[in-house]
BANUKE-816186 format. One record per residue (C-alpha): x, y, z. Coordinates in steps of 0.5 Angstrom, whole numbers, plus 500, padded with zeros to 3 digits. Layout:
N
XYZ...
//
This chain:
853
770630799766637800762633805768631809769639809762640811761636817768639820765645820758645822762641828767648828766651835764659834768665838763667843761676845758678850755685845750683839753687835760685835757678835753680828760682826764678827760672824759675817767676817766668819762665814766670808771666808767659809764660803770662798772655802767652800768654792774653792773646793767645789772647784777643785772637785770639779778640776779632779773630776776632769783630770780624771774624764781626761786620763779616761779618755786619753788612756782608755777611749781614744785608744779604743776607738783608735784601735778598732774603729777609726781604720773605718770610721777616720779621715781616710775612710768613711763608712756609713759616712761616720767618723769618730775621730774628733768630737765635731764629728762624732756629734755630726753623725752619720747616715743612720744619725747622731753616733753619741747622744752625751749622757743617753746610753739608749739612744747612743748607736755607737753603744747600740752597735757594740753591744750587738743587740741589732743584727743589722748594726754590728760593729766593730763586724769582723769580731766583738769587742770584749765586755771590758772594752764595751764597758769602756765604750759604754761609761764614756757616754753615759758620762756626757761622752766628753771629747778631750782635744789629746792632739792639741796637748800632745801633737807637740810634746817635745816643744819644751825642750825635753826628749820624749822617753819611753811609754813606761815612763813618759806619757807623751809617747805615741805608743801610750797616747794611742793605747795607754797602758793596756799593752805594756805588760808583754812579757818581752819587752822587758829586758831580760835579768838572770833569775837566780837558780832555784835554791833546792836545785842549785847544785845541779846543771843550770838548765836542770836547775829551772827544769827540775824545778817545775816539775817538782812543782806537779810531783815529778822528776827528770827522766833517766838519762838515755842509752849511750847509742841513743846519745850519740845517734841523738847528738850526732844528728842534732849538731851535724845533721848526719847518722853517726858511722858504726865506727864512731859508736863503738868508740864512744860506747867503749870510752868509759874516761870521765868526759867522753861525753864532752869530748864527743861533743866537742868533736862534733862542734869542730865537725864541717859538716856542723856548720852546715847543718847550722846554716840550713836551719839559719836558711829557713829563717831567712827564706833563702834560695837559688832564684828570684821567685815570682813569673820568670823565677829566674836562677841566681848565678851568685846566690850561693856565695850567701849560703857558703858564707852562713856556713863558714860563719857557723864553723868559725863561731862567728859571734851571733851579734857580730853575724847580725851586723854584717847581714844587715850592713857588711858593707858599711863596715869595710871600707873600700876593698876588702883587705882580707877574708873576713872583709870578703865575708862581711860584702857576701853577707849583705847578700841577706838583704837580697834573699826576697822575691825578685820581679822581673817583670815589673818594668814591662807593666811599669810597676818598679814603685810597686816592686820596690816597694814590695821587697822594702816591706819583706826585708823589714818583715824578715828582719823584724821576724828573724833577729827580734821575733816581731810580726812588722807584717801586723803593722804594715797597713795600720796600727798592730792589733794586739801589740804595742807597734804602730804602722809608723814602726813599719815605716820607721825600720823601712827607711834604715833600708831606704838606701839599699842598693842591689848589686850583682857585680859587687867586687870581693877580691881581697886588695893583694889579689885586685893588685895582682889583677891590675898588675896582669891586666895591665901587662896584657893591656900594653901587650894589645897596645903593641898589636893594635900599633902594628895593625895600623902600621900595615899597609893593606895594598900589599898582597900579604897584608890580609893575611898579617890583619887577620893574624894580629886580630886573632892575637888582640882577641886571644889576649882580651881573652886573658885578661882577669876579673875580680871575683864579683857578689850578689850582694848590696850597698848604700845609694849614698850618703843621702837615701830616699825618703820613706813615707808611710802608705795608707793601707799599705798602698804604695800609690797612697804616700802620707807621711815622710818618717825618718828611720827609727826604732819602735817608737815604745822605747825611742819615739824620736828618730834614730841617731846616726853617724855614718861612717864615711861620706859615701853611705848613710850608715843607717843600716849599720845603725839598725845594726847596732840596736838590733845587736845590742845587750840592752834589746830585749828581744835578740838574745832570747830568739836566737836562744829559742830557735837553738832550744828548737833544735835540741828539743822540737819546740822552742820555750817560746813554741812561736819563735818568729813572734814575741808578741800578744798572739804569739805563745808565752815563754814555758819557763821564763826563767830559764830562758832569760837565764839563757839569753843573758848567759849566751851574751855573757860568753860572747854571743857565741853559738857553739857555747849555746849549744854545749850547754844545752846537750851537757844537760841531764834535760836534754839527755833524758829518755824519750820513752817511759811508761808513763800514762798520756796525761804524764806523758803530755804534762811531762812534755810541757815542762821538758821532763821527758825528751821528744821523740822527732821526725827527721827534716826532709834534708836530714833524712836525705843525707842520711840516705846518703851516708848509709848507702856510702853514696855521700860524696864530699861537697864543701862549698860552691854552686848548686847542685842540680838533680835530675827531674822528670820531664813532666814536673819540668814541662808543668812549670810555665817559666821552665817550659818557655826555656826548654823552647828556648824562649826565656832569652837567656834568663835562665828560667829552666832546669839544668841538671847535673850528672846524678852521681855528682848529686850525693852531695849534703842537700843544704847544697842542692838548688832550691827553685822557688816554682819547682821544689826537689820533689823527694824533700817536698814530700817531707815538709821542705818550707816554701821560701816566700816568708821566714819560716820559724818552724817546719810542719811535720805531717805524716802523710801517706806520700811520705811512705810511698816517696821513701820506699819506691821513689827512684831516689829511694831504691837507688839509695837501698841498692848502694846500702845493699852493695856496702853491706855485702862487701866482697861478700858472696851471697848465699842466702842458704847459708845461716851464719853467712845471712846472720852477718848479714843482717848484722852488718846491715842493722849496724850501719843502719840503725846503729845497733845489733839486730834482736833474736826475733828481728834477726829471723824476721830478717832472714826469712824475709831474705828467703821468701824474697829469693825466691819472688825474684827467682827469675832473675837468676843470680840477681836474686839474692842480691834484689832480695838484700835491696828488698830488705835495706828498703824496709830497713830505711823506712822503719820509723827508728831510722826516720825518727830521733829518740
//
């Protein structure tokens, strides 16, 4: 710049005068201002060049250095005796000497180390930086390595008056301080915008427009629609998570009206056993179970009031933002007793907020603060993974390491939940039943009143006194007896309308408090602490608070996860194949479009999930075939872009249930406790916990096992208990997650238990020997008999499989019912009978019934 400068006035033409003197004069006064001119410029270079170093520094370096140096090499931790977070420090050094020699690039370790050309100097150790960063690193010391003091023009930002704004705009927020601008362009931090549908496309269904086009894109189409008995078997399945019945097949396949699809749809949408099927998958999301985890995993008598209250949600569409507000704060919702259901359900649905692990043993050891501190850090990483599909648990002991989260974000969603208070005891009687309940307990109340009164009255000389004493003694007990209480909750409140203060741990460590943080969202959209207006006097309100913001259209994260965990379920794998992480190392959306689309569509209608799904099934997307002859690499690229539908395994409760319901065995089973199936002895005895209760040492913790009557364990699986130690060992052998942490979504492996499990396991052969019972009927066995064996194994192939049985499958069958006859001939009359058994096993471990096309 200052060369442009001179060139123009080296070309500059002089005033010319006739007088030496004057001319003398006159160019002194000329060449005054041209050197004032000439500093001015070399000044304000120099003050460009500075606000450059500057931004450099603040935007590239420290953040850099932040990131992936200070952890080891800051105030808490000193390795090497190194620290790089202040200029006084890095120009001390460590033991190996100075870190940074300003302008030397050779003689600087810190380069030497990031460039890993020492083996024995390597840092950052556990993975290089990237040439871009090394890059960074490199220039700022080759360019004298100056340290810009960012705390002192920062620490106070807010001091003039002005509210700091989000690090896109404002660049005194924290998040832009500490890592520039480098992680702002993740695709889920933007608020999601409904594309408009493509063109070419726009006159068909809404999710077929986005698809059709991408794979038009590669020269291909959607794949024809399926066979209508693949559709129902698909959809029934999908929204219930039970078989279709032979009856309900040949009604759909036989109704050619207009919208018999819709109205198949429909029916299923209003089926209970939807709701069911939904709050298993919701389960998973939020680690649900029946006991505390941990040493003793002792039995939670009341958990179950969570599970049944997913499920009503699930049936009545309770709108999805809705549903977060009362997990996260029922309670602060209802005011006092419930006046009806719905307030009911609001107090069981804080029951979210005690679904983690539960130590009983830390008061022995005293390790509540530990404790606590535990079931904090796994209820805010729930909740950050299950409603917004962030990975808190990144941030816990340091800043986030790929997205644009710091360790006080953690902190900061920790304190909305510093209030929570677990109660097993929470009343959830409705007002008009807590009335009545007074009502009889005060009469019982002046009932004992009375007897107590003529106790004292007596005079116990008298010879029949004792008599008269032990008989009003047996009444008073008799009427305590009867006296009501109301129904009661495992679920939580708040400490009040204070709650305790919440301190970000250095490393996570509970016995390592820093800072006090106030609640607050992550601090890239809204630095400051949250706004809070509690809604009565006795609670803080902050949950509800969190609530709120996390229900709210204007986050970016809420309705494309829960859209993406309902595209899971219709397609195997969400548009985002990791629904519980939105971030940097998670896998970016397939069809972005598609899925903002959706997510601005789904709280368009409300949040409602039955509308989501309808819209999702009446595709020509998801009603494709799951089978064409395509080559591998179509195949593979077809599966990318949804042009083709996948072929999936059916989870370990849907493929109980549908053992169940083929047999005849499922019995109905709406809501209430737990079932417990029989277990063998030897499972129960290698479980220690378990072990201490059969010998009657768990002092009533109710540590063990308590099985129920087989036959009234035929009931859907969302309703069997599930242990944390000791998991039902048929629905573990097909994948059954753990309940430690959110499970996004179910591994499908195919091992060989898995076909030993399903053809000789106990449960197996009891469910084949019920599908042989209702396949005969009233029929006599006569193998002998053609036409006989042809019904058969027809009706067993139609209550089965869901369709007729092939010429050469019908003779396969019927052999096979032949040869086996005569390997069981020594039972006599029961041989034709075990031969059916024979059968129905091989039937129900064919691939077609464990599978969904």
């Amino acid at each position: 710049m200052t060369r442009s400068w001179l060139l123009l006035i080296s070309t500059t033409r002089r005033p010319q005068f006739d007088t030496q003197v004057g001319n003398e004069v006159v160019r002194s006064f000329f060449y005054v201002p041209v050197i004032l001119l000439l500093h001015s410029l070399f000044v304000a270079e120099t003050w460009v060049r500075a606000d450059e170093a500057r931004e450099n520094f603040g935007n590239n370096v420290f953040p850099l250095l932040a990131a992936k140096c200070i952890s080891c090499h800051g105030p808490e931790k000193q390795e090497g005796g190194l620290r790089l977070d202040s200029a006084a420090m890095v120009a001390q050094g460590g033991e190996r000497g100075a870190a940074v020699v300003p302008g030397d690039v050779d003689r600087s370790l810190l380069v030497k180390a990031i460039t890993f050309l020492d083996p024995d100097l390597q840092m950052p150790p556990k993975q290089k930086l990237s040439d871009g960063e090394i890059s960074i690193l490199t220039e700022w010391v080759r360019s004298d390595a100056v340290w810009f003091d960012l705390a002192a023009e920062t620490d106070h930002p807010a001091d003039d008056g002005r509210v700091i704004g989000d690090a896109f705009t404002d660049e005194r927020n924290p998040v832009r301080r500490i890592f520039g601008g480098a992680r702002l362009d993740l695709w889920s931090l933007q608020k999601p915008v409904a594309a408009a549908r493509p063109t070419e496309f726009a006159h068909l269904h809404p999710i077929d427009s986005f698809v059709s086009e991408r794979l038009q894109n590669v020269g291909l189409e959607l794949s024809p629609e399926a066979d209508r008995r693949t559709l129902i078997r698909r959809l029934t399945l999908d929204l219930t998570g039970l078989p279709p019945t032979s009856d309900e097949l040949a009604a759909f396949v036989d109704d050619r009206s207009p919208d018999a699809y819709e109205t198949l749809v429909d029916r299923l949408l209003s089926s209970p056993h939807y709701g069911e099927r939904q709050a298993r998958l919701w389960l998973d999301v939020v680690r649900y179970a029946d006991t505390n985890g941990y040493e003793r995993d002792e039995f939670r008598p009341r958990a179950w009031q969570y599970r049944d209250y997913v499920i009503r949600a699930f049936n009545q569409d309770k709108p999805f933002d809705q549903f977060i507000r009362e997990q996260i704060a029922g309670d602060e919702l209802v005011a006092g007793v419930p006046e009806n259901s719905a307030d009911a359900d609001m107090l069981l649905a804080t029951g979210f907020l005690r679904l983690g692990q539960w130590d009983s043993t830390a008061p022995i050891f005293q390790e509540e603060d530990r404790l606590r501190a535990e079931m904090m850090s796994d209820l805010t990483n729930t909740t950050a993974a299950a409603f917004l599909g962030l990975t808190m648990s990144c941030c816990q002991c340091h800043d986030h390491k790929y997205d644009p989260l710091l360790q006080a974000d953690h902190y900061r969603l920790r304190a909305f939940f510093a209030g929570v208070t677990p109660r097993d005891d929470l009343p959830i009687s409705r007002a008009d039943e807590q009335a009545e309940i007074d009502s009889h307990n005060a009469e019982v109340d002046r009932r004992i009143t009375s007897l107590n009164s003529e106790l004292e009255s007596i005079d116990r000389h008298q010879s029949e006194a004792a008599q008269r004493v032990e008989e009003l003694t047996a009444k008073v007990s008799e009427a305590e007896g009867t006296k009501r209480s109301p129904a009661m909750a495992m679920a939580a409140t708040d400490s009040g309308p204070t709650a305790p203060a919440t301190h970000v741990l250095y490393q996570g460590d509970v016995s390592s408090p820093r800072e006090e943080v106030a609640p607050g969202f992550v601090s890239l959209f809204t630095p400051s602490p949250a706004e809070i207006d509690p809604p009565r006097e006795t609670t803080t309100g902050r949950r509800q608070a969190l609530a709120n913001w996390i229900a709210s259209a204007e986050n970016p994260w809420t309705a494309r996860v829960i859209v993406n965990r309902i595209w899971q379920q219709h397609f195997g794998t969400g548009l985002v194949a990791t629904p519980n992480d939105f971030g940097y190392s998670g896998e970016r959306p397939t069809h972005p479009e598609l899925l903002d689309w959706l997510a601005v569509e789904f709280m368009q209608r409300g949040w409602s999930i039955k509308d989501l799904h309808r819209l999702i099934v009446t595709s020509d997307t998801w009603r494709q075939r799951s089978f064409s002859e395509f080559s591998a690499v179509e195949l593979s690229i077809r599966h990318q872009l949804y042009g083709v539908q996948s072929v999936r395994r059916l989870d370990a409760e849907t493929l109980r249930d549908s053992l169940l319901a083929v047999s005849g065995l499922l019995k109905s089973h709406e809501a209430g406790k737990p079932v417990w199936p029989p277990m063998d002895d030897e499972l129960l005895h290698a479980q220690p916990a378990v072990l201490e209760a059969i010998e009657g040492k768990d002092e009533g913790r109710m540590q063990g096992w308590y099985p129920d009557a087989l036959e009234a364990t035929d009931v859907r699986s969302v309703f069997l208990v599930r242990k944390r130690c000791l998991p039902i060992p048929f629905l573990q052998a097909f994948d059954l997650p753990e309940t430690i942490v959110s499970c996004a979504r179910r591994d499908t492996t195919v091992v060989a238990p898995q076909a030993l499990m399903l053809l000789n396991s106990p449960d197996s052969i009891r469910y084949a020997e019920a599908l042989a019972a209702r396949v005969q009927g009233e029929q006599i066995l006569a193998l002998d008999d053609t036409a006989s064996t042809t019904r058969l194994v027809e009706t067993l192939f139609s209550t089965a499989l869901n369709r007729i049985s092939t010429t050469a499958e019908l003779q396969l069958s019927i052999e096979f019912l032949q040869r086996h006859q005569v390997t069981h001939q020594d039972a006599g009359v029961e041989a034709g009978r075990l031969a059916l058994v024979d059968l129905c096993r091989a039937i129900l471990n064919l691939n077609e019934f464990a599978y969904i096309d």
